[in-house]
VOPA-202443 format. One record per atom (N, C-alpha, C, O): residue number from 1; residue in three letters; atom name; x, y, z. Coordinates in Angstrom, 1 decimal, always signed. Layout:
<NUM,"ala","CA",<X,Y,Z>>,
...
This chain:
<1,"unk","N",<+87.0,+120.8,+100.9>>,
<1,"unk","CA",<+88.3,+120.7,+101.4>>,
<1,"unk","C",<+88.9,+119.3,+101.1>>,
<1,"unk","O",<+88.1,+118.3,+100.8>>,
<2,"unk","N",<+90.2,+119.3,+101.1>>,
<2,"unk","CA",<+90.6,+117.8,+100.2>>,
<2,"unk","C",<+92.1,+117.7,+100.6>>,
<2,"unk","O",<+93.1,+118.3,+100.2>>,
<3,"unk","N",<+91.8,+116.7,+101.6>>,
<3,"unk","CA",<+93.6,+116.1,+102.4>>,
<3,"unk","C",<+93.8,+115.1,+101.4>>,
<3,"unk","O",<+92.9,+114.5,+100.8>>,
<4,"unk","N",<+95.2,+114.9,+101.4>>,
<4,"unk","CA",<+96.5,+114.2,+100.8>>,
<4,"unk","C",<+97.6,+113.9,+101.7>>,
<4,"unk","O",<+98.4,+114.7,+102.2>>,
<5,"unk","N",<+97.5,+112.1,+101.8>>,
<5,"unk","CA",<+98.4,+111.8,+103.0>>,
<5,"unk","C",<+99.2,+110.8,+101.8>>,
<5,"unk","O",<+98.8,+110.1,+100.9>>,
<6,"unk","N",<+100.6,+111.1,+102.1>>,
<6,"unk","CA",<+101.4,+109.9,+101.5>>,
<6,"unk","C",<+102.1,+109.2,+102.3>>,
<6,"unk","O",<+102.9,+109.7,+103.1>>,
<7,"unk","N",<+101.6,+107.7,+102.0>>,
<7,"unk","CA",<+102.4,+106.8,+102.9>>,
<7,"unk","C",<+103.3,+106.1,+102.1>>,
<7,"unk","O",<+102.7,+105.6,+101.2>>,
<8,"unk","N",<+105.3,+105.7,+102.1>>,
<8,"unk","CA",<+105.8,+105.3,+101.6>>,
<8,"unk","C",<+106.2,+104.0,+102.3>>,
<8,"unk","O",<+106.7,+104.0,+103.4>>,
<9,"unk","N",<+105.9,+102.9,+101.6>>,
<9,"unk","CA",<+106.4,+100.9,+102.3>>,
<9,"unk","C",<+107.8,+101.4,+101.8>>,
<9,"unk","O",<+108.1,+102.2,+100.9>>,
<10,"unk","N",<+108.9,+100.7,+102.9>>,
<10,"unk","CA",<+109.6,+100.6,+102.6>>,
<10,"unk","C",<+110.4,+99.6,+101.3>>,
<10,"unk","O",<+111.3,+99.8,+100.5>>,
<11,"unk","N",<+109.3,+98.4,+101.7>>,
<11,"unk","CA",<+109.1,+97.3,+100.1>>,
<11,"unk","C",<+108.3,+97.4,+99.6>>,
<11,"unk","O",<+108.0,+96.3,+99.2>>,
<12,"unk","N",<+107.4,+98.4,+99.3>>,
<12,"unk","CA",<+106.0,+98.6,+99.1>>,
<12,"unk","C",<+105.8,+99.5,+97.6>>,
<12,"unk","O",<+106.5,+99.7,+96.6>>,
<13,"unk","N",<+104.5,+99.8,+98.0>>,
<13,"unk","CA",<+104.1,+101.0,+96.6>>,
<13,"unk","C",<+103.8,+102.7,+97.9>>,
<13,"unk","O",<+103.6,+102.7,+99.1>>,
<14,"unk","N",<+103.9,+103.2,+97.4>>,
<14,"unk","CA",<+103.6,+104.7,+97.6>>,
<14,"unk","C",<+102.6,+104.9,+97.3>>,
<14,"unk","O",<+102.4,+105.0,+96.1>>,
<15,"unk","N",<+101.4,+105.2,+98.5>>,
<15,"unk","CA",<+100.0,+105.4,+98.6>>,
<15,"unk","C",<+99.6,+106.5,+98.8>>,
<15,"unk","O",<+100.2,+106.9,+99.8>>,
<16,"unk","N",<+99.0,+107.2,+98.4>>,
<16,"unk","CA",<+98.5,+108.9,+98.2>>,
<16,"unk","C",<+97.0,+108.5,+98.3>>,
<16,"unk","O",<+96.3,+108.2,+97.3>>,
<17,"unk","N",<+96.5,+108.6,+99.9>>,
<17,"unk","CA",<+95.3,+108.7,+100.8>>,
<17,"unk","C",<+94.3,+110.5,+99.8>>,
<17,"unk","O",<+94.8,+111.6,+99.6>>,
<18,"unk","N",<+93.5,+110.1,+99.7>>,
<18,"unk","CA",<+92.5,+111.2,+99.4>>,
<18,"unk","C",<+91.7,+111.7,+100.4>>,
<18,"unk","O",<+91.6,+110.6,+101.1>>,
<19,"unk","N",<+90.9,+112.8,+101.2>>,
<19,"unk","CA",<+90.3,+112.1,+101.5>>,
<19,"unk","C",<+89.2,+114.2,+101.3>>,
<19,"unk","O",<+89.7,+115.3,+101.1>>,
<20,"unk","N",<+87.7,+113.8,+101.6>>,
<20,"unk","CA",<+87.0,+114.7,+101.2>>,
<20,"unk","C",<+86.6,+115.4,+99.9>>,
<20,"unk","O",<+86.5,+114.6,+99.0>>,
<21,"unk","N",<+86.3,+116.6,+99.6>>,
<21,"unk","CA",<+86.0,+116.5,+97.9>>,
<21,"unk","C",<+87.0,+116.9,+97.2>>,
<21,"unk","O",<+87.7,+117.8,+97.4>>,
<22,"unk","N",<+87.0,+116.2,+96.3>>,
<22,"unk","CA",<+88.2,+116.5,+95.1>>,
<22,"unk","C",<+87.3,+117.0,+93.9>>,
<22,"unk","O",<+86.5,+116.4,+93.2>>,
<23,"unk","N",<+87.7,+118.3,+94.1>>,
<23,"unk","CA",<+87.3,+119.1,+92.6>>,
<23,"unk","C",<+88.5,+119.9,+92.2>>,
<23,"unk","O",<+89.5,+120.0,+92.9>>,
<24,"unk","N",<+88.4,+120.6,+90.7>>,
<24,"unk","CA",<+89.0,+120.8,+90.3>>,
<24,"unk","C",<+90.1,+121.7,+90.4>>,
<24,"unk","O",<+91.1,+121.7,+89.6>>,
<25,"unk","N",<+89.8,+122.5,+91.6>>,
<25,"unk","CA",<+90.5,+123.5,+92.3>>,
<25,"unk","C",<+92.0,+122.3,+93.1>>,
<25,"unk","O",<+93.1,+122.6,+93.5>>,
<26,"unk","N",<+91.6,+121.4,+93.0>>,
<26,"unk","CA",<+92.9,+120.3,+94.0>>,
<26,"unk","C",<+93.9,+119.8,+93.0>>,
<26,"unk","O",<+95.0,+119.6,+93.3>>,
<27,"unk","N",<+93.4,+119.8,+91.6>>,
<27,"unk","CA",<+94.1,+118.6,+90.9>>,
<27,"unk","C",<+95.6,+119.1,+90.5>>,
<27,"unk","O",<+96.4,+118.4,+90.0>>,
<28,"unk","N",<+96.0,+120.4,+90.8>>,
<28,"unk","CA",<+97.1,+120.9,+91.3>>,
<28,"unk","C",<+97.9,+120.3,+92.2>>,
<28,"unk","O",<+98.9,+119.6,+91.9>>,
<29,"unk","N",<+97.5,+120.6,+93.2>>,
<29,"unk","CA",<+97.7,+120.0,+94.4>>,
<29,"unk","C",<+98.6,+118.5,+94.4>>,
<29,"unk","O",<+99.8,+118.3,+94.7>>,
<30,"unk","N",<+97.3,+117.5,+93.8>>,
<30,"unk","CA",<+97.4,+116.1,+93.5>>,
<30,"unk","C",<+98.8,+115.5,+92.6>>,
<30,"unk","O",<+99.7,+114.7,+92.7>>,
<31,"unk","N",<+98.3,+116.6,+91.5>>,
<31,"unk","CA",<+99.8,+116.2,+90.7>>,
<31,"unk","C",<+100.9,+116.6,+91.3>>,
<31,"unk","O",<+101.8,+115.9,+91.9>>,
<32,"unk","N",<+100.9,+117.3,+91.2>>,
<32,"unk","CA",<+102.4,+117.5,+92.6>>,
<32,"unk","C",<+102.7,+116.5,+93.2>>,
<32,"unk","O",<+103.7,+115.9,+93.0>>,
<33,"unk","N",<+101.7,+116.0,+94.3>>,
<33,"unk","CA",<+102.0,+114.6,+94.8>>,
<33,"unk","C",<+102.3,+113.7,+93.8>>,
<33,"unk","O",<+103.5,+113.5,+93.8>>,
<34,"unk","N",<+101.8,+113.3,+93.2>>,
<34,"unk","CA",<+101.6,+112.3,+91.8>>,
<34,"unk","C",<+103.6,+112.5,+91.7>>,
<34,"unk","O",<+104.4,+111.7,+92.2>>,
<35,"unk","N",<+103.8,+113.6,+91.0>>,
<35,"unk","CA",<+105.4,+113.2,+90.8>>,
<35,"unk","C",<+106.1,+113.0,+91.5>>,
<35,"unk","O",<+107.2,+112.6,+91.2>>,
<36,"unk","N",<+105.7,+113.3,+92.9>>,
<36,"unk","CA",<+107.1,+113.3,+93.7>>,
<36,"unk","C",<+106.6,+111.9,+94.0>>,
<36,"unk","O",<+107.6,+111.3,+94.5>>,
<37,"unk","N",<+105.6,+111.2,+93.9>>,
<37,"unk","CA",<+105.7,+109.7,+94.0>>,
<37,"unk","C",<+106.3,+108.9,+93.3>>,
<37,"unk","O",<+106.9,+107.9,+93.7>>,
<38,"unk","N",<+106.0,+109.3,+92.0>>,
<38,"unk","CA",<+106.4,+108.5,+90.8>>,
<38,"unk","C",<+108.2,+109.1,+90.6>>,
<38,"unk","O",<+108.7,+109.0,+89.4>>,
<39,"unk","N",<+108.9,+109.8,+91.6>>,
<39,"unk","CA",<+110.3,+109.8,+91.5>>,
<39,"unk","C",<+111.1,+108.8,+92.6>>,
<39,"unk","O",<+112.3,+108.6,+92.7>>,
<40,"unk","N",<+110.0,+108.4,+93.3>>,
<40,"unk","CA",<+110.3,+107.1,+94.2>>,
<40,"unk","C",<+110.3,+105.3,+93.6>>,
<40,"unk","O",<+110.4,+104.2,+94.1>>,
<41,"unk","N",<+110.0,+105.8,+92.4>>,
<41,"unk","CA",<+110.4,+105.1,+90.6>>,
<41,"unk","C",<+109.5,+103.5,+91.7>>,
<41,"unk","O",<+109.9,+102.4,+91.3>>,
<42,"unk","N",<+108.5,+103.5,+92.8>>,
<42,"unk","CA",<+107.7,+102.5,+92.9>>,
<42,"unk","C",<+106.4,+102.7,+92.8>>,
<42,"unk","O",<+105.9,+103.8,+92.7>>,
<43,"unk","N",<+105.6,+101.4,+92.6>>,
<43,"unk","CA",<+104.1,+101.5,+92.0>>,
<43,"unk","C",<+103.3,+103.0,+93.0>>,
<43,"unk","O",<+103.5,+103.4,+94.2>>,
<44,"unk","N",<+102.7,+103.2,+92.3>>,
<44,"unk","CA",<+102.0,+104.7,+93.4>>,
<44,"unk","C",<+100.3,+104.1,+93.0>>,
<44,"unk","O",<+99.8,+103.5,+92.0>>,
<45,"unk","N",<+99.6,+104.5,+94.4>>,
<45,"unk","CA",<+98.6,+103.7,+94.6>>,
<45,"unk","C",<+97.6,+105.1,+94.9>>,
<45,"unk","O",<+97.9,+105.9,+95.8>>,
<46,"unk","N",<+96.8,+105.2,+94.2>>,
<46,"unk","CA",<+95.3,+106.7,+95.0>>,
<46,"unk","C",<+94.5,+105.8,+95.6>>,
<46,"unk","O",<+94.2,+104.9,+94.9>>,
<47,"unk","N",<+93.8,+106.0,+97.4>>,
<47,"unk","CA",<+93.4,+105.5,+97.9>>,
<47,"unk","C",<+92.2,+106.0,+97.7>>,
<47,"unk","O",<+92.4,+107.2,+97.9>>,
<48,"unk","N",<+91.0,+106.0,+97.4>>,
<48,"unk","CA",<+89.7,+106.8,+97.4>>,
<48,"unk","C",<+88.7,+106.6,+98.4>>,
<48,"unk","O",<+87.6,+107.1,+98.3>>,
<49,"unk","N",<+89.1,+105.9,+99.5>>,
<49,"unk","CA",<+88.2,+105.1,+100.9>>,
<49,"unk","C",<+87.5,+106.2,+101.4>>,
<49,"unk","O",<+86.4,+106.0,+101.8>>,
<50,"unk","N",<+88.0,+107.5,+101.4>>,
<50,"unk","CA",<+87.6,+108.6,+102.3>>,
<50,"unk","C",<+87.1,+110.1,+101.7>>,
<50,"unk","O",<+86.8,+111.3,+102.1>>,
<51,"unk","N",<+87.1,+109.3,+100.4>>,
<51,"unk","CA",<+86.9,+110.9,+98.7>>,
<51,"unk","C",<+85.2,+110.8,+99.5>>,
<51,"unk","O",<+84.8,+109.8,+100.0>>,
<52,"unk","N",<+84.4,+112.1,+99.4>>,
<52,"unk","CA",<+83.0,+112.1,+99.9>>,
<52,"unk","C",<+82.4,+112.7,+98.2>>,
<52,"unk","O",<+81.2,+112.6,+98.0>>,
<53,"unk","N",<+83.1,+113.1,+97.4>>,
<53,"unk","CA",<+82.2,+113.8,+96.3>>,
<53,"unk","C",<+84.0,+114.3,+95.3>>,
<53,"unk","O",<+85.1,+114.8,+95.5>>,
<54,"unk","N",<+83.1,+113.5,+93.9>>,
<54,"unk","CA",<+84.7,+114.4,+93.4>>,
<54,"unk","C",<+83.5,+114.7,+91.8>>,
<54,"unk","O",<+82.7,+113.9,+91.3>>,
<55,"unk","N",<+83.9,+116.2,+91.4>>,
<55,"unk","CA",<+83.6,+116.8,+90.2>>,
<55,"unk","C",<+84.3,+115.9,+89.0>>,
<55,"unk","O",<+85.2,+115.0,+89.1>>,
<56,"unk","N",<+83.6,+116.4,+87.8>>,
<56,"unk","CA",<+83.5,+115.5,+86.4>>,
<56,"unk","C",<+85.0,+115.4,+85.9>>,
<56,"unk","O",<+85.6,+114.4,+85.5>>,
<57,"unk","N",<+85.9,+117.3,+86.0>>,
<57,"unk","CA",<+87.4,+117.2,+85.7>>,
<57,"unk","C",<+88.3,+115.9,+86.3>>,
<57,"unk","O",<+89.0,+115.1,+85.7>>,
<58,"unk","N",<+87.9,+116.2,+88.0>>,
<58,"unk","CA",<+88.4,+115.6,+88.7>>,
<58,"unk","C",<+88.8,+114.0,+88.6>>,
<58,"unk","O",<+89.9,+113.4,+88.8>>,
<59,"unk","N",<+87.4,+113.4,+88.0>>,
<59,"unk","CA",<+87.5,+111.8,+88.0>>,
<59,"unk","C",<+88.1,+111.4,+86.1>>,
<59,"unk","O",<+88.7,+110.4,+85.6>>,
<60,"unk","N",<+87.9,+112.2,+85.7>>,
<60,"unk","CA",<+88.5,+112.4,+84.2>>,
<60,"unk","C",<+89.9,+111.9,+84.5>>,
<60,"unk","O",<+90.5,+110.9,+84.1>>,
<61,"unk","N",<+90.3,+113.2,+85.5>>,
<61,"unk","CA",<+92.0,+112.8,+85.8>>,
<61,"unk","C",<+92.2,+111.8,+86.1>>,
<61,"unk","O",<+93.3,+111.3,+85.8>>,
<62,"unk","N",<+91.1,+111.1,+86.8>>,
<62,"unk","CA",<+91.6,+109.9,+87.7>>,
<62,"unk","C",<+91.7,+108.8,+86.9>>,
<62,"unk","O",<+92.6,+107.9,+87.2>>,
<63,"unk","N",<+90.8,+108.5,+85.5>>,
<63,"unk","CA",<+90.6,+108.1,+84.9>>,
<63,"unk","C",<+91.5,+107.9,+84.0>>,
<63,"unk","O",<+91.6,+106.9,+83.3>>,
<64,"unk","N",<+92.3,+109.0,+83.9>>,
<64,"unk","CA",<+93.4,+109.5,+82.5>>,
<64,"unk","C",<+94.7,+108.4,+83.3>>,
<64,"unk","O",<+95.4,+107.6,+82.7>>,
<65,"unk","N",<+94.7,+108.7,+84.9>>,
<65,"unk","CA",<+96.1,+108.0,+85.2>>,
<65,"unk","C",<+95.8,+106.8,+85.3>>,
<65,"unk","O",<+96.6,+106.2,+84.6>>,
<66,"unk","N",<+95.1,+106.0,+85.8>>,
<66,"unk","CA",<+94.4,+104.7,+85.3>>,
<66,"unk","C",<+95.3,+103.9,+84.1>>,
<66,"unk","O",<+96.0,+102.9,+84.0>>,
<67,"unk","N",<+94.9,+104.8,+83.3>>,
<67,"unk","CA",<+95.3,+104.5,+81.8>>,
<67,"unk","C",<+97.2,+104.6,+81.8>>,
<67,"unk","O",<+98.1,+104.1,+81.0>>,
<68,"unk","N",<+97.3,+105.4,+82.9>>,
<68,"unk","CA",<+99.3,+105.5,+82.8>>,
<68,"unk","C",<+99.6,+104.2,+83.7>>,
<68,"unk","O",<+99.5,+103.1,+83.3>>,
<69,"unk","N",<+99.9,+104.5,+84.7>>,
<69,"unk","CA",<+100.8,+103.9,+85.7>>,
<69,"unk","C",<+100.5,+103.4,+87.1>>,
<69,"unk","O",<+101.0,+102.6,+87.9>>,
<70,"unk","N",<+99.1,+104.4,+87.3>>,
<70,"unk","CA",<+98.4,+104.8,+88.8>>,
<70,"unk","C",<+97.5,+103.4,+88.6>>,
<70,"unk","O",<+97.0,+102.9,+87.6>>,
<71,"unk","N",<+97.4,+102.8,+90.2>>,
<71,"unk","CA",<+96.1,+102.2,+90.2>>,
<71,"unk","C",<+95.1,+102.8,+91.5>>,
<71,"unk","O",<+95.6,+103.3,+92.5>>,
<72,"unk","N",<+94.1,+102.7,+91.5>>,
<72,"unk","CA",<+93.4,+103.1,+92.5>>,
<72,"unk","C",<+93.0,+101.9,+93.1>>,
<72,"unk","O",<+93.0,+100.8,+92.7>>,
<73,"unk","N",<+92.4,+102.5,+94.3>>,
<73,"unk","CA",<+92.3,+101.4,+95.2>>,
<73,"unk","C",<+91.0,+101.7,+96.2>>,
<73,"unk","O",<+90.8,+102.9,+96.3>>,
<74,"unk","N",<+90.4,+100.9,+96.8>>,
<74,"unk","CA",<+89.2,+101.7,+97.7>>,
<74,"unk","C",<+88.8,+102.2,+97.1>>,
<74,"unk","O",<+88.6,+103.2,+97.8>>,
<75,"unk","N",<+88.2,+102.6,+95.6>>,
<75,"unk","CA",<+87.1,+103.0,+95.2>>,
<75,"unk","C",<+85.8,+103.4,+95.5>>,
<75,"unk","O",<+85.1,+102.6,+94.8>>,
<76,"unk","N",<+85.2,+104.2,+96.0>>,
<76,"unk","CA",<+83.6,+104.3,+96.7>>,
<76,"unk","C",<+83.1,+103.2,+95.5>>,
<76,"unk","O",<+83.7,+103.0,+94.4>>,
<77,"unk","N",<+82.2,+102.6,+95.9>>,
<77,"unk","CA",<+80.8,+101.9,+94.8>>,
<77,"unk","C",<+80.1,+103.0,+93.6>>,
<77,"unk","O",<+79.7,+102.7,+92.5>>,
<78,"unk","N",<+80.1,+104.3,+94.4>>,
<78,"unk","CA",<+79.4,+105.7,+93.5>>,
<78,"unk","C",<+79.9,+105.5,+92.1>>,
<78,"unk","O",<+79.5,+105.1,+91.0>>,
<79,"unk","N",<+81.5,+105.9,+92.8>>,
<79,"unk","CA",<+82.5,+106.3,+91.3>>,
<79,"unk","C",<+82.8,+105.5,+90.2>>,
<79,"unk","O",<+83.2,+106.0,+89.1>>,
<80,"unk","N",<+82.7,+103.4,+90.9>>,
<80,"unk","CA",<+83.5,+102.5,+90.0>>,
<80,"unk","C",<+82.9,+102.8,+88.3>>,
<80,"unk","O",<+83.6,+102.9,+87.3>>,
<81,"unk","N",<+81.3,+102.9,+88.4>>,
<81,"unk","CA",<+81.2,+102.9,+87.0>>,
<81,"unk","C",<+81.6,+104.5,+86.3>>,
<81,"unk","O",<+82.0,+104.7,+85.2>>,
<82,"unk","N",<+81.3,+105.3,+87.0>>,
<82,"unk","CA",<+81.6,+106.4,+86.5>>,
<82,"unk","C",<+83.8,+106.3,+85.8>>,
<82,"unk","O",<+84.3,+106.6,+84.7>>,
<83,"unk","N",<+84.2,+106.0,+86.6>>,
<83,"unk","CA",<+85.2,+105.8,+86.2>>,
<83,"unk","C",<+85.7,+104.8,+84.9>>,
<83,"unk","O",<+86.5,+105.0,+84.0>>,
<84,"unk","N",<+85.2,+103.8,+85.3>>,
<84,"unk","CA",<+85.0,+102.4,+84.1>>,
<84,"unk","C",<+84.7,+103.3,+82.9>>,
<84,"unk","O",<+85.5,+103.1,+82.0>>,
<85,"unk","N",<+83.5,+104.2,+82.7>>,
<85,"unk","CA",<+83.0,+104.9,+81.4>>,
<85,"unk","C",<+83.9,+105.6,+81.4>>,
<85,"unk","O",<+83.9,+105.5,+80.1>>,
<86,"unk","N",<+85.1,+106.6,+81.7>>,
<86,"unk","CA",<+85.9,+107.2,+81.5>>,
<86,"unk","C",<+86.7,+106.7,+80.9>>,
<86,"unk","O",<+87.1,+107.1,+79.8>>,
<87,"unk","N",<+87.2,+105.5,+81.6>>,
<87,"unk","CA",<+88.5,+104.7,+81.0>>,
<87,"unk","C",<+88.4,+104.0,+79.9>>,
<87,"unk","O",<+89.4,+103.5,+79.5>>,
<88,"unk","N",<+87.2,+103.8,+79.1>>,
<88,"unk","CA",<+86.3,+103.3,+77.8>>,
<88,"unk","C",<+86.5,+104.6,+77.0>>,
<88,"unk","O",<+87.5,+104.6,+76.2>>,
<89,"unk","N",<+86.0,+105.5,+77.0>>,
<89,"unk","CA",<+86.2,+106.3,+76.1>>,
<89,"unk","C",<+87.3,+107.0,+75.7>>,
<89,"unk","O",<+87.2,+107.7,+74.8>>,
C-alpha cells in the first residue's frame, strides 16, 4: 500500500510525502501527482522518510526524475546508493 500526501508552501516548493511500498503498480499514481505539481511551475520535492520498500522499476523512476527537475529529500540510508548507481548510468 502506498500513500501520497501533497503539501503546497505558500513561498515554498511542493512536497509529495511517500509513504509505504512503492512498486510498480503506484508509479501511475505518482506521476499524476508529479504533474499536477510541476503545474504549480514551483520546485517539487519527493519526501522518502516514510517509503518502507520500493521495487527496481520504481527507484529507476526516482532516479530518472533526479536527472529532470525533482529533488528528493529524506532518503532512507537503504536506497541512497542504490539510487546514486541509477543516476550514474
Amino acid at each position: 500500500m502506498l500513500k501520497i500526501d501533497t503539501r503546497i508552501e505558500p513561498s515554498g516548493p511542493v512536497t509529495l510525502s511517500i509513504a509505504g511500498h512503492f512498486g510498480n503498480e503506484h508509479l501511475g499514481e505518482l506521476k499524476r501527482a508529479l504533474q499536477r505539481a510541476r503545474r504549480s511551475h514551483k520546485e517539487v520535492l519527493i519526501d522518502l522518510s516514510e517509503v518502507t520498500l520500493v521495487d527496481r522499476h520504481s527507484l529507476q523512476f526516482l532516479a530518472a526524475q533526479t536527472r529532470q527537475d525533482i529533488k528528493l529529500i529524506n532518503c532512507p540510508e537503504y536506497l541512497e546508493p542504490w539510487i546514486s548507481k541509477e543516476c550514474a548510468e
